[in-house]
N, CA, C and O atoms as CSV, one atom per row, in Angstrom:
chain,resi,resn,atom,element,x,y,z
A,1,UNK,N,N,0.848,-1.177,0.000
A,1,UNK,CA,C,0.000,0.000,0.000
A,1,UNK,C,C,0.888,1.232,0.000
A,1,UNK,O,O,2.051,1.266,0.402
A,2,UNK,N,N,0.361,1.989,-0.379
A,2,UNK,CA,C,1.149,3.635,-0.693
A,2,UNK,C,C,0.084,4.841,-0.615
A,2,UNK,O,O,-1.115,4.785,-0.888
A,3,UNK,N,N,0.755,5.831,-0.217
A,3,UNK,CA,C,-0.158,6.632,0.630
A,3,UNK,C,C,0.697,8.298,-0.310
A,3,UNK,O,O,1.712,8.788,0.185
A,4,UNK,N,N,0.180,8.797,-1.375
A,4,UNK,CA,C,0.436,9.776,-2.708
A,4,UNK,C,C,0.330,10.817,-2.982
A,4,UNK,O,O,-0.803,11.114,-2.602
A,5,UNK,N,N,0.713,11.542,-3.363
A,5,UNK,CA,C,-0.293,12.472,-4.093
A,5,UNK,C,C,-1.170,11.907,-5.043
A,5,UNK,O,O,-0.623,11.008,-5.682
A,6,UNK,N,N,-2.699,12.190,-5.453
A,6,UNK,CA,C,-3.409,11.385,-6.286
A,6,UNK,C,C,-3.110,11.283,-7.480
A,6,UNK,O,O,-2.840,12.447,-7.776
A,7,UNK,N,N,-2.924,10.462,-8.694
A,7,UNK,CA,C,-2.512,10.132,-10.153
A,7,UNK,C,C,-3.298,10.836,-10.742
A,7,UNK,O,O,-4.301,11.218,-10.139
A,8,UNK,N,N,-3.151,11.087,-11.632
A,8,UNK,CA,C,-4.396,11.874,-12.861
A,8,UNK,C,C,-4.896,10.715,-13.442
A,8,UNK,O,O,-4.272,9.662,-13.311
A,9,UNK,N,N,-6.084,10.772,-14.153
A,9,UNK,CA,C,-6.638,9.618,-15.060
A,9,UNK,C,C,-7.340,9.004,-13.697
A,9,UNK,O,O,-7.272,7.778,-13.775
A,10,UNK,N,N,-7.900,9.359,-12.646
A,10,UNK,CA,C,-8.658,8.062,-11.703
A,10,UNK,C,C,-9.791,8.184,-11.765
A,10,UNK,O,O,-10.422,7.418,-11.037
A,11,UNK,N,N,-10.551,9.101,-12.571
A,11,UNK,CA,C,-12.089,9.651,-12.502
A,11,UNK,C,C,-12.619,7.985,-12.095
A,11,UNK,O,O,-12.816,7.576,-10.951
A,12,UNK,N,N,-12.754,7.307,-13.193
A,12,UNK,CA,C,-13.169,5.897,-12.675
A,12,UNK,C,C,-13.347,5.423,-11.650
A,12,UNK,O,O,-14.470,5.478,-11.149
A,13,UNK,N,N,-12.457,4.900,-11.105
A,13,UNK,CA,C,-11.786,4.366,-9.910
A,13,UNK,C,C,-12.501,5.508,-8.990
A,13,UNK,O,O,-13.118,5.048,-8.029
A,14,UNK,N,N,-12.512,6.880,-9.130
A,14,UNK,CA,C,-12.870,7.559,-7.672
A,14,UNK,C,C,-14.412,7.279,-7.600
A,14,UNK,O,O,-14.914,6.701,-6.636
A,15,UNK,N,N,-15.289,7.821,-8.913
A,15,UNK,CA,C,-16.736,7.287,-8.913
A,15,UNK,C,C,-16.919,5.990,-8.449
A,15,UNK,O,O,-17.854,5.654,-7.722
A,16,UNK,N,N,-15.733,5.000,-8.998
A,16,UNK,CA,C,-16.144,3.511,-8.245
A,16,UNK,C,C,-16.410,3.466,-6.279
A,16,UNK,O,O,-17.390,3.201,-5.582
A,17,UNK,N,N,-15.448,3.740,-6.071
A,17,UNK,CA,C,-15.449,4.201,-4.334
A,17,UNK,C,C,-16.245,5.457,-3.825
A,17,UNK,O,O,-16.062,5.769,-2.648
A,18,UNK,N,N,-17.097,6.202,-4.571
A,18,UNK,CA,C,-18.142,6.934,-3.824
A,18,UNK,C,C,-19.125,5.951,-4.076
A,18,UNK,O,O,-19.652,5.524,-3.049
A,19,UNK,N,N,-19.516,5.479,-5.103
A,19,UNK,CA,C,-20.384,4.469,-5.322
A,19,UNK,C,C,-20.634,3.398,-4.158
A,19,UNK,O,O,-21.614,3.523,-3.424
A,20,UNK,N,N,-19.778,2.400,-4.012
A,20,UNK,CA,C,-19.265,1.807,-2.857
A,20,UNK,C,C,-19.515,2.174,-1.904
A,20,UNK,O,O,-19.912,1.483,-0.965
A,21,UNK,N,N,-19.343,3.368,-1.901
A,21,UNK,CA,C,-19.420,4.138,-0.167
A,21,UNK,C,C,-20.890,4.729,-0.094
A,21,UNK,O,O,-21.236,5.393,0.883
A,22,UNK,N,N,-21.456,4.557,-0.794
A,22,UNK,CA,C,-23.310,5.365,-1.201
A,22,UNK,C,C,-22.897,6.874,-1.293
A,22,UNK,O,O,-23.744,7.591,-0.759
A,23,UNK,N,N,-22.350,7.226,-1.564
A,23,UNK,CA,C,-22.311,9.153,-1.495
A,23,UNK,C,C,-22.399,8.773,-3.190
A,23,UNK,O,O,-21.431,8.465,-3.886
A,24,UNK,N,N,-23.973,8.894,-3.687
A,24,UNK,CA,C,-24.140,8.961,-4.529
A,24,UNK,C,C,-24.505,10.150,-5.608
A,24,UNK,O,O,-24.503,10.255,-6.834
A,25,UNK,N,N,-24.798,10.936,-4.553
A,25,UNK,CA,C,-24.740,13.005,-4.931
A,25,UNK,C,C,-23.348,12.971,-5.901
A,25,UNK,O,O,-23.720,13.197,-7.052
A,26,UNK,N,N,-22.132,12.804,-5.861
A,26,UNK,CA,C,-21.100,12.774,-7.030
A,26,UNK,C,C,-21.234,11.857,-8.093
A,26,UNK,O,O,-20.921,12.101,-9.258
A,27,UNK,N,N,-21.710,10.783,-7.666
A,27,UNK,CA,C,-21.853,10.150,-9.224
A,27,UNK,C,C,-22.888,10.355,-10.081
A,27,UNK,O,O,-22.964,9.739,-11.143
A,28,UNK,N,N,-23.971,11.435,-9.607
A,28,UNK,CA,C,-24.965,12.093,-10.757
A,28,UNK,C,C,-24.376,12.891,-11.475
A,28,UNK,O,O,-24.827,13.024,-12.612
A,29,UNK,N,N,-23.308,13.607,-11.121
A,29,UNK,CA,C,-22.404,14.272,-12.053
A,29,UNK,C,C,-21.004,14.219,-12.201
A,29,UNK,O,O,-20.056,14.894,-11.800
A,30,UNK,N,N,-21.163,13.187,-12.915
A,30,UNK,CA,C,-19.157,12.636,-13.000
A,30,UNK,C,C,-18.501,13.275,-13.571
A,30,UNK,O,O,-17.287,13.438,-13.452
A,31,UNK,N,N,-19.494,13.898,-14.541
A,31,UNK,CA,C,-18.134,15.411,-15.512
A,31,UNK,C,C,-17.635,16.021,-14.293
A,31,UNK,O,O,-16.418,15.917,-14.141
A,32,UNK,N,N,-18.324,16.672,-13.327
A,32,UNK,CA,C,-17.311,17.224,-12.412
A,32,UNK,C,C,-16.442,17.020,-11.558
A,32,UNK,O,O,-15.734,17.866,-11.012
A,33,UNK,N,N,-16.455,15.562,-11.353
A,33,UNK,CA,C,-15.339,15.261,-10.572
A,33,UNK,C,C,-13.738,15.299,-11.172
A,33,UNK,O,O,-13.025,14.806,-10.299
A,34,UNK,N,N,-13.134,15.604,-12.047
A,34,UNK,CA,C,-12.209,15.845,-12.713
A,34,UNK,C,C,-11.935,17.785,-12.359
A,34,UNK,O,O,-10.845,18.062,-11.859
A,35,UNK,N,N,-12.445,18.396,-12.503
A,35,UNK,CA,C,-12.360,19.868,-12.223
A,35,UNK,C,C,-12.521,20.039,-10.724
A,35,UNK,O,O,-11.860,20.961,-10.247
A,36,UNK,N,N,-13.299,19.303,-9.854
A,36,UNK,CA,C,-13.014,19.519,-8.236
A,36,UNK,C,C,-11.798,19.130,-8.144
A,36,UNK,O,O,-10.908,19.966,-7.984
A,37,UNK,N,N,-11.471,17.545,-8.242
A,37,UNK,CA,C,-10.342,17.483,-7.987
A,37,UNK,C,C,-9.159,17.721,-8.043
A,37,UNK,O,O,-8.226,17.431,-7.294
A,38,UNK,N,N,-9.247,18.472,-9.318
A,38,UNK,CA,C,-7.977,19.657,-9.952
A,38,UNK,C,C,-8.049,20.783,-9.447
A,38,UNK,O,O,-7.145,21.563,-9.745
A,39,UNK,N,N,-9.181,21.276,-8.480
A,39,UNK,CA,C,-9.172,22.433,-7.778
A,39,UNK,C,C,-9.238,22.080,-6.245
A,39,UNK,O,O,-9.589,23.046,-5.568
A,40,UNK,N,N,-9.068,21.305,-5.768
A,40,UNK,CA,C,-8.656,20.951,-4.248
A,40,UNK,C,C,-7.322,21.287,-4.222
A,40,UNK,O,O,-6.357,21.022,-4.938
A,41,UNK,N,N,-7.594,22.276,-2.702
A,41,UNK,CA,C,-5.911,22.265,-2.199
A,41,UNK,C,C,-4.970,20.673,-2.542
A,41,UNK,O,O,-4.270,20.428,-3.525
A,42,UNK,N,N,-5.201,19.996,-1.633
A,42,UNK,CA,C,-4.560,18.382,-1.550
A,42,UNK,C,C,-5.544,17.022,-1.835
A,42,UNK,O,O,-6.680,16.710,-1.475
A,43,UNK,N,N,-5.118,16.761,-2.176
A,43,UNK,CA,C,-5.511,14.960,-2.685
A,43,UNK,C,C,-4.793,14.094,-2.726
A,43,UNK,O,O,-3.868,14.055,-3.538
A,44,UNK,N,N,-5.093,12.929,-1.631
A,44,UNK,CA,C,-4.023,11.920,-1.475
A,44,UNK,C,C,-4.766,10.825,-1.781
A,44,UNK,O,O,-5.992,10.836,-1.896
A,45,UNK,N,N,-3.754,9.472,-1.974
A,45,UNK,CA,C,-4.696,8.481,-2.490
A,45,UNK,C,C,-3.948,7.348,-1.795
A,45,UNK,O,O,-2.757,7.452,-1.499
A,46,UNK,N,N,-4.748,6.166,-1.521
A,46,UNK,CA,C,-4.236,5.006,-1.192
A,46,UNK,C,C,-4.341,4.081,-1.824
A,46,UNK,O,O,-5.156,3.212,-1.514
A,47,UNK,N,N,-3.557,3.975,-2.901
A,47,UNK,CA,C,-3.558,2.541,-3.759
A,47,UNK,C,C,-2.282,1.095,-3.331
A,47,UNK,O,O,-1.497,1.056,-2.383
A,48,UNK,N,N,-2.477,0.177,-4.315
A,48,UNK,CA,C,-1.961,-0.912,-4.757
A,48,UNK,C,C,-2.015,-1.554,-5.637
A,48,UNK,O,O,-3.033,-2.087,-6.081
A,49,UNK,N,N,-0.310,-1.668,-6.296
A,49,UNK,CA,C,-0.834,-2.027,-8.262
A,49,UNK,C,C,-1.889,-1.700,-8.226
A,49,UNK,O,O,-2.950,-2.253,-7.936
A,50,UNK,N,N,-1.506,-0.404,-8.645
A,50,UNK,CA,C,-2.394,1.207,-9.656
A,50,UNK,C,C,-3.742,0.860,-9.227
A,50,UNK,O,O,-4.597,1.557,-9.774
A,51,UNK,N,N,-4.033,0.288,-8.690
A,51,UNK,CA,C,-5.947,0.239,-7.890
A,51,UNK,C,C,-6.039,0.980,-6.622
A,51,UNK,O,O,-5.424,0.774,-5.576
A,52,UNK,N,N,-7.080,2.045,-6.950
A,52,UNK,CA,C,-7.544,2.992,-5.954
A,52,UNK,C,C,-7.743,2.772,-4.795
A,52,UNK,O,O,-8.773,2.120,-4.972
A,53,UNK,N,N,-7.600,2.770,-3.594
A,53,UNK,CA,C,-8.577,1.853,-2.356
A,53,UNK,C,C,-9.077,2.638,-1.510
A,53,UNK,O,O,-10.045,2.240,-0.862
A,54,UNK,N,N,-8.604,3.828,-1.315
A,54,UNK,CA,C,-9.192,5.276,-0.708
A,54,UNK,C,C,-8.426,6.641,-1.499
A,54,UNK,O,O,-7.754,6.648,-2.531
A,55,UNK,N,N,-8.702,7.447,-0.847
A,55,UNK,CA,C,-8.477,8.928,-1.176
A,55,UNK,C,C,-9.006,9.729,0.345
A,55,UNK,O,O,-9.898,9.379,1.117
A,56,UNK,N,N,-8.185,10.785,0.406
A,56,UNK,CA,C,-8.643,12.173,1.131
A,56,UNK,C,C,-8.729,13.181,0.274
A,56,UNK,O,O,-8.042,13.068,-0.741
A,57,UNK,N,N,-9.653,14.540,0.442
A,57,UNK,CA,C,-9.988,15.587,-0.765
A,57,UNK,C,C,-9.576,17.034,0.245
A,57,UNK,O,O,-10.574,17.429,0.846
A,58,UNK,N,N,-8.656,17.641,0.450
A,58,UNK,CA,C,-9.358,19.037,1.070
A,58,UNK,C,C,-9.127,19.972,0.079
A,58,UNK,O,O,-8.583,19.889,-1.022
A,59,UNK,N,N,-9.693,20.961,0.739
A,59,UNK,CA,C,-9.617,22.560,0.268
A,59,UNK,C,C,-9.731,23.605,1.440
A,59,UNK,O,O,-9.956,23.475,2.644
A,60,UNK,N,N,-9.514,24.583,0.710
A,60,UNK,CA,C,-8.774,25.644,1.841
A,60,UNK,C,C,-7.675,26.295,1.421
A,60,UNK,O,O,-7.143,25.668,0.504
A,61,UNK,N,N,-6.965,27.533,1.770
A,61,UNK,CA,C,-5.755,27.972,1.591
A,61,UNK,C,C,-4.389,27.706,1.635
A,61,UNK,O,O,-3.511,28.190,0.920
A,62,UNK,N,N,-4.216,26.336,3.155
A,62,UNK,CA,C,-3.291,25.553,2.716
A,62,UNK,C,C,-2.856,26.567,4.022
A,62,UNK,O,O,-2.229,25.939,4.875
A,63,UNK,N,N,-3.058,27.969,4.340
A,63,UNK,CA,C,-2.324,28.422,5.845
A,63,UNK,C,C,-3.405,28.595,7.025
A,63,UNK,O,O,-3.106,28.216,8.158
A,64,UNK,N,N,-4.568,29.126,6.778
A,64,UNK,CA,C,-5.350,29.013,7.590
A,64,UNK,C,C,-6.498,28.397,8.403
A,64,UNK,O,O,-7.055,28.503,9.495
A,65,UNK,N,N,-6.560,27.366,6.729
A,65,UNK,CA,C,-8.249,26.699,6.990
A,65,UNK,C,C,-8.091,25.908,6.172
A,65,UNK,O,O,-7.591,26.286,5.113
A,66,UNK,N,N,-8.513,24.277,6.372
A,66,UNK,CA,C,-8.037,23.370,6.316
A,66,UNK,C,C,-9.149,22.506,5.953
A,66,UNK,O,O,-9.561,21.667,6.755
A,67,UNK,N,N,-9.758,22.681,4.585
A,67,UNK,CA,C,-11.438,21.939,4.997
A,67,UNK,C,C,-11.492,20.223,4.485
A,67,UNK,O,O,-11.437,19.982,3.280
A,68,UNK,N,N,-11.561,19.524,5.105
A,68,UNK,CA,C,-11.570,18.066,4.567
A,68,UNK,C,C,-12.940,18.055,3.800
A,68,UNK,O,O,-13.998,18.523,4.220
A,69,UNK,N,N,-12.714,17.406,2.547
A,69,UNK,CA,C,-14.120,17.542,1.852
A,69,UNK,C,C,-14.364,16.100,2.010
A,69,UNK,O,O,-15.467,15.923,2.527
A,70,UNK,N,N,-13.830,15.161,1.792
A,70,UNK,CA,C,-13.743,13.607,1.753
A,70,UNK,C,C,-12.960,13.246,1.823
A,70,UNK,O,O,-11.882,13.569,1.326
A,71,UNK,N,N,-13.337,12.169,2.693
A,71,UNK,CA,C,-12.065,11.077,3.774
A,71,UNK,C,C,-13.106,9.614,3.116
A,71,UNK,O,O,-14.313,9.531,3.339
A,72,UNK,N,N,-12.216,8.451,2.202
A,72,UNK,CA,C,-13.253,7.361,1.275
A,72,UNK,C,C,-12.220,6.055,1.419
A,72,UNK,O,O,-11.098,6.106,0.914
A,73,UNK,N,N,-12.594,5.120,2.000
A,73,UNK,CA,C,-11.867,3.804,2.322
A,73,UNK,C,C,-12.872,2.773,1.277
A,73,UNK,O,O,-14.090,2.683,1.437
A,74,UNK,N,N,-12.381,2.299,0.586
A,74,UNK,CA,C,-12.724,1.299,0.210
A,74,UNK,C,C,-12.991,-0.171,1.200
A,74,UNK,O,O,-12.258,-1.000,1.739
A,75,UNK,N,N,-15.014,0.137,1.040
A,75,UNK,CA,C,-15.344,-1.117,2.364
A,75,UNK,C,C,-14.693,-1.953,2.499
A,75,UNK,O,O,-14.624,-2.410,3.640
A,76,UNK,N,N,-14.087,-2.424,1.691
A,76,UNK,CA,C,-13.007,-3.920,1.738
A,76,UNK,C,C,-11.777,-3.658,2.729
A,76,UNK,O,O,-11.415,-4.534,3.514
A,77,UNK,N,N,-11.277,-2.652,2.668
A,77,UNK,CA,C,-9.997,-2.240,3.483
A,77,UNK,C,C,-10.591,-0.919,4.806
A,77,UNK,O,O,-9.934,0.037,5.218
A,78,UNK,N,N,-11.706,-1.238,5.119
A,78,UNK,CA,C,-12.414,-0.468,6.380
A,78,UNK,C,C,-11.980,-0.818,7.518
A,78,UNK,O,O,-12.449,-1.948,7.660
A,79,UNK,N,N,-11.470,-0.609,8.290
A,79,UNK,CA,C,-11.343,-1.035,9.541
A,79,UNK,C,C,-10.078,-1.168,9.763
A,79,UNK,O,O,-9.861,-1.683,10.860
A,80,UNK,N,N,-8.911,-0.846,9.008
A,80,UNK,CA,C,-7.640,-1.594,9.165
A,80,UNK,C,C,-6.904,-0.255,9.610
A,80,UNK,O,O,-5.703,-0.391,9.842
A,81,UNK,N,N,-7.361,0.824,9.740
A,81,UNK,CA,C,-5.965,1.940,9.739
A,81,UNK,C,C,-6.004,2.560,8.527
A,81,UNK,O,O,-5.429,3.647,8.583
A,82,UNK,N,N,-6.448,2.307,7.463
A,82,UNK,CA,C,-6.046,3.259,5.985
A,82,UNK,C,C,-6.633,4.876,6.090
A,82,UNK,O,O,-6.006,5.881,5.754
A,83,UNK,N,N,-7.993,4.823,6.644
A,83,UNK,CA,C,-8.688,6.089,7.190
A,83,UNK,C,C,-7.900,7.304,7.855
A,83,UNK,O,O,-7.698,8.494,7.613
A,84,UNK,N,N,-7.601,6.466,8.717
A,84,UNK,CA,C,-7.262,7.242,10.072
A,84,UNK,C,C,-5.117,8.036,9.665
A,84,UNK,O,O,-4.538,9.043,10.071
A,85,UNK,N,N,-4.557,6.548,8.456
A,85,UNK,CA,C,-3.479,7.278,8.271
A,85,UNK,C,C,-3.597,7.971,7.106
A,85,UNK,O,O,-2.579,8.608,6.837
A,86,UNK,N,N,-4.939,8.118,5.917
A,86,UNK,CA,C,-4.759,9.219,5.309
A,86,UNK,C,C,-5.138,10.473,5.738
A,86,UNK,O,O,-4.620,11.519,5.348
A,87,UNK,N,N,-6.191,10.365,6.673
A,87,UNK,CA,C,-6.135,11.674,7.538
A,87,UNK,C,C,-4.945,12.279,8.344
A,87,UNK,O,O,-4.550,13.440,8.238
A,88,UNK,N,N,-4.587,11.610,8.915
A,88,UNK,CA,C,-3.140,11.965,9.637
A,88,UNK,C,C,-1.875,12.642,8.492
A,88,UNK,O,O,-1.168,13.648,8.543
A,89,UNK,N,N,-2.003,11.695,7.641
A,89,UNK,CA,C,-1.015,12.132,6.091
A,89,UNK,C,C,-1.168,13.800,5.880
A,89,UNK,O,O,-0.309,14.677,5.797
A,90,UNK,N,N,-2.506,13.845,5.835
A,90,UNK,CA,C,-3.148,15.047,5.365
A,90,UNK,C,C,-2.568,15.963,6.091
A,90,UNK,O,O,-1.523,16.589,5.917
A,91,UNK,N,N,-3.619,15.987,7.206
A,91,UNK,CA,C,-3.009,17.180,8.352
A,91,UNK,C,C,-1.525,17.487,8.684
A,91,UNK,O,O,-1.166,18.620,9.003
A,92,UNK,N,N,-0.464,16.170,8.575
A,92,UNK,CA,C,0.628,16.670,9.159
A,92,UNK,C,C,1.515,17.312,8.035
A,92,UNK,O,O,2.700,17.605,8.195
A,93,UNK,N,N,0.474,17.582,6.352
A,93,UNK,CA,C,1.530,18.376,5.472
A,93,UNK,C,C,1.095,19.861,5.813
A,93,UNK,O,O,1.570,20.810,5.190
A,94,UNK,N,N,0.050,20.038,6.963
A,94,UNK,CA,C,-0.294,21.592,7.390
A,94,UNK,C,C,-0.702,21.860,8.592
A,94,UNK,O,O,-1.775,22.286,9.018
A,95,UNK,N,N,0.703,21.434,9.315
A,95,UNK,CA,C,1.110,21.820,10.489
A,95,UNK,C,C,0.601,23.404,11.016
A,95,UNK,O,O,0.112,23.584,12.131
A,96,UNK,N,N,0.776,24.331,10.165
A,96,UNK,CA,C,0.664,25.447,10.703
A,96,UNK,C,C,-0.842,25.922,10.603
A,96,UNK,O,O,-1.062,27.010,11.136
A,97,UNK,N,N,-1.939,25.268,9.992
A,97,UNK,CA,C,-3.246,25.628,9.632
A,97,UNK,C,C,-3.694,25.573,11.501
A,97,UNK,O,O,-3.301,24.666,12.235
A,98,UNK,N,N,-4.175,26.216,11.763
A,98,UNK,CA,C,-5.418,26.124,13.240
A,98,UNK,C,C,-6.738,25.900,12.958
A,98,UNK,O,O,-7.367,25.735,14.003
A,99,UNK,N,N,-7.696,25.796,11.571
A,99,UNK,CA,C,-8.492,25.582,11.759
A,99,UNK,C,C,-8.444,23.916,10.787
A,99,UNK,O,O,-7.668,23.835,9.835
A,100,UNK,N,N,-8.903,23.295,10.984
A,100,UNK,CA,C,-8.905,21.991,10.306
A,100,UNK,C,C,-10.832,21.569,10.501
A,100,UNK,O,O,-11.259,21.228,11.604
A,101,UNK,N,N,-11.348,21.627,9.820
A,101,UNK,CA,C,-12.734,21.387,9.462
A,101,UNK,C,C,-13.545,19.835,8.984
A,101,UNK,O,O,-12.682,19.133,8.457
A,102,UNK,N,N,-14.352,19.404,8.999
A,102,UNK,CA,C,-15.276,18.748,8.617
A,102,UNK,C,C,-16.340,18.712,8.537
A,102,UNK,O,O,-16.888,19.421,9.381
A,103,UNK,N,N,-17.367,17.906,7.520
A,103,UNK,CA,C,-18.404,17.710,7.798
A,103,UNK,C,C,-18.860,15.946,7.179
A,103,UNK,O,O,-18.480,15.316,6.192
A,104,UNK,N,N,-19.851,15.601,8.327
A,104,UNK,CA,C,-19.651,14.368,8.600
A,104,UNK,C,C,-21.271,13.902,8.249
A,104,UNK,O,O,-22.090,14.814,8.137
A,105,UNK,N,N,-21.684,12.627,8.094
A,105,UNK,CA,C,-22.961,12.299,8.725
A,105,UNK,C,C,-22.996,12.122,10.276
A,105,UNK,O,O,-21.982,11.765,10.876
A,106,UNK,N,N,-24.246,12.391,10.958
A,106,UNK,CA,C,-24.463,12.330,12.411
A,106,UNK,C,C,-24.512,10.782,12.455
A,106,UNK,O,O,-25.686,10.427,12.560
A,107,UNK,N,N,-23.745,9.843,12.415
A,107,UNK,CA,C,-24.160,8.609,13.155
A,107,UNK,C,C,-22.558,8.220,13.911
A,107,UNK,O,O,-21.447,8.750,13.900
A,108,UNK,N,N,-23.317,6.697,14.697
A,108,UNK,CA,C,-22.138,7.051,15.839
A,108,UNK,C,C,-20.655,6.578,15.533
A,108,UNK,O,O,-19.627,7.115,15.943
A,109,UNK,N,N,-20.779,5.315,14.620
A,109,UNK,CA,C,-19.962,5.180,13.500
A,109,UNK,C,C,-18.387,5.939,13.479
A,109,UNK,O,O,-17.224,5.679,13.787
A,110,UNK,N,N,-19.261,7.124,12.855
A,110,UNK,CA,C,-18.488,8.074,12.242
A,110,UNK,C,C,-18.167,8.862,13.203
A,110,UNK,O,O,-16.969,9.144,13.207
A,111,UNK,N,N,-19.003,9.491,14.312
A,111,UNK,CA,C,-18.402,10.321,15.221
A,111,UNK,C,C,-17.270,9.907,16.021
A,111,UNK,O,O,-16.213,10.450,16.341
A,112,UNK,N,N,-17.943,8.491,16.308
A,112,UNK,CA,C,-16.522,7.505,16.693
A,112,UNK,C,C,-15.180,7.482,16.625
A,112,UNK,O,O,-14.347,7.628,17.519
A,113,UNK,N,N,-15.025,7.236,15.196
A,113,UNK,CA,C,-13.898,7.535,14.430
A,113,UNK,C,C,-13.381,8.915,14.425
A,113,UNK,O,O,-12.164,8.879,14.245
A,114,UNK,N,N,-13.708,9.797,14.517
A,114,UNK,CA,C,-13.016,11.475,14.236
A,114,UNK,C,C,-12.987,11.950,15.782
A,114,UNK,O,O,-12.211,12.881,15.996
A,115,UNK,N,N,-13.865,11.351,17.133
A,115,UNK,CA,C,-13.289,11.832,18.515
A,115,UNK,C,C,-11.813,10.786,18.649
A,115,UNK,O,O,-10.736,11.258,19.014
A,116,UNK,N,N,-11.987,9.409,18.308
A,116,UNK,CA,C,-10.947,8.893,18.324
A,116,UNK,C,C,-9.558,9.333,18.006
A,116,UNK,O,O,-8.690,8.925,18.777
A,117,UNK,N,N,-9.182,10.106,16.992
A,117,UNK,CA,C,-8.459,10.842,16.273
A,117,UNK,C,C,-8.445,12.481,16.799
A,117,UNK,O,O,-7.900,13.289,16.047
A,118,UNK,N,N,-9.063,12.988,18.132
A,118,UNK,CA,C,-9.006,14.029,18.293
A,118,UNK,C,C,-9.563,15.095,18.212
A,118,UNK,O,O,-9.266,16.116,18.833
A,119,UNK,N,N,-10.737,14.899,17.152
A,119,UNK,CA,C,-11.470,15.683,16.474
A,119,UNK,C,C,-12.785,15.929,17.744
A,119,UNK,O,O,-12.998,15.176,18.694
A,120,UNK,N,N,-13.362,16.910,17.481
A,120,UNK,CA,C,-14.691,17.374,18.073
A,120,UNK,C,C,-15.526,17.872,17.856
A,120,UNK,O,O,-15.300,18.964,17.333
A,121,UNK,N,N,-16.720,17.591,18.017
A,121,UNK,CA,C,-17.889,18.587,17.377
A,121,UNK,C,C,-17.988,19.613,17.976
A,121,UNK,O,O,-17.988,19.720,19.203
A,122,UNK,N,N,-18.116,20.795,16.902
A,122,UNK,CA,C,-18.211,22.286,16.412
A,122,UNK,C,C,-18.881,23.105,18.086
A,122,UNK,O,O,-18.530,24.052,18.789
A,123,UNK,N,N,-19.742,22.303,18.108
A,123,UNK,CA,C,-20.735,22.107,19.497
A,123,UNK,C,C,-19.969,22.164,20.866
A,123,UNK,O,O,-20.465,22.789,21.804
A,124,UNK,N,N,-18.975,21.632,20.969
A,124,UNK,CA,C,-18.442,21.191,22.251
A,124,UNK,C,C,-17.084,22.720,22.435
A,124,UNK,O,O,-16.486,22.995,23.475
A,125,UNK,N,N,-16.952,23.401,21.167
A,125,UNK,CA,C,-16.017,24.428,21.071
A,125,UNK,C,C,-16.720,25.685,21.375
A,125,UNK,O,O,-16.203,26.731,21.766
A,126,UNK,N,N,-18.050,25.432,21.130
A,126,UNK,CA,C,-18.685,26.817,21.332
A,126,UNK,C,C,-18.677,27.258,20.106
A,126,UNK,O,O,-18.270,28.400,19.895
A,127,UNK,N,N,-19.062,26.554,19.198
A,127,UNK,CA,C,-19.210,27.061,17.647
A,127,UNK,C,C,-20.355,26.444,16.915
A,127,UNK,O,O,-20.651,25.322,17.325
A,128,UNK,N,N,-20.841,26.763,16.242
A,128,UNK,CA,C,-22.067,26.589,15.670
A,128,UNK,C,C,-21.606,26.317,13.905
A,128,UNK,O,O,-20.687,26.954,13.388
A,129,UNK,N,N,-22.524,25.147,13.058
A,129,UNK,CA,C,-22.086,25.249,11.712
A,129,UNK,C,C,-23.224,25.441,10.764
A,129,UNK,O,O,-24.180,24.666,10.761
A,130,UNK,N,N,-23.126,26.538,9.904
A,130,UNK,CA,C,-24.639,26.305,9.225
A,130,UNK,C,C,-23.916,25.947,7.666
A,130,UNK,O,O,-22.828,26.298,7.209
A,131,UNK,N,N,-24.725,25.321,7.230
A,131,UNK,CA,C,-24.632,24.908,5.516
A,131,UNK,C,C,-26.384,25.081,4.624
A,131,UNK,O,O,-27.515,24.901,5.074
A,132,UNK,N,N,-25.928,25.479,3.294
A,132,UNK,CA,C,-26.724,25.779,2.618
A,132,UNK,C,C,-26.846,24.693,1.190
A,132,UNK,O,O,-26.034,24.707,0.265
A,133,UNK,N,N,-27.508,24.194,1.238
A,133,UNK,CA,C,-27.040,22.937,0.012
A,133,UNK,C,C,-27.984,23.213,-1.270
A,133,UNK,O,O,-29.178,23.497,-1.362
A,134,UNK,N,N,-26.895,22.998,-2.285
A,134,UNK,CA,C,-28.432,23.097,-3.696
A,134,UNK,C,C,-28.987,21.703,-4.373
A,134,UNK,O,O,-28.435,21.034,-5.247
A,135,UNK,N,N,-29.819,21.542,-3.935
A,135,UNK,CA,C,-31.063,20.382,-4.480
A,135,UNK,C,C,-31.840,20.790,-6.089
A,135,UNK,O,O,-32.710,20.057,-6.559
């Protein structure tokens, strides 16, 4: 396993693993996943012989604000550590950022995983998050 900057040419392979993962909101429009991902601050990928098995996506400035857009393990390799060290990968190329962001589904799952790692809801800081989504 290898832990990258992401290859060009993976449109495939990335629709395959949102698919997989049900975040099916990106695969109604696959033309755009090629232009997000060329406009994200960082994109890392976790393959083996050239097969995709996760990815991390952020954006942000890269000094101040740090937004994880997607953190994607391929169910097959869930549970082992690949998650938790492409997140770690991520963050420690922006040491100097203070705000580091997410947004998650509410289940316990997942909250699990990101207090485990340090993380906390917005809530517990005395911060509030609103989002506006287009349907």
């Amino acid at each position: 396993m290898i832990i990258q900057t992401m290859q060009p040419g993976r449109e495939e392979q990335i629709l395959r693993l949102y698919e997989a993962v049900g975040w099916t909101e990106y695969t109604r429009q696959p033309q755009r996943i090629r232009s997000a991902f060329d406009r994200s601050l960082c994109v890392l990928e976790l393959s083996h012989e050239d097969q995709l098995l996760g990815f991390v996506r952020a954006v942000g400035d890269g000094e101040t604000i740090l937004y994880v857009q997607d953190l994607i393990v391929d169910p097959d390799y869930q549970n082992q550590g690949w998650g938790t060290l492409l997140l770690k990968t991520l963050c420690d190329r922006y040491p100097q950022v203070r705000q580091k962001i997410l947004l998650s589904d509410d289940v316990e799952k997942i909250r699990h995983f990101y207090k485990k790692l340090g993380w906390v809801p917005v809530s517990d800081i005395h911060c509030a998050a609103w989002a506006k989504l287009l349907f």
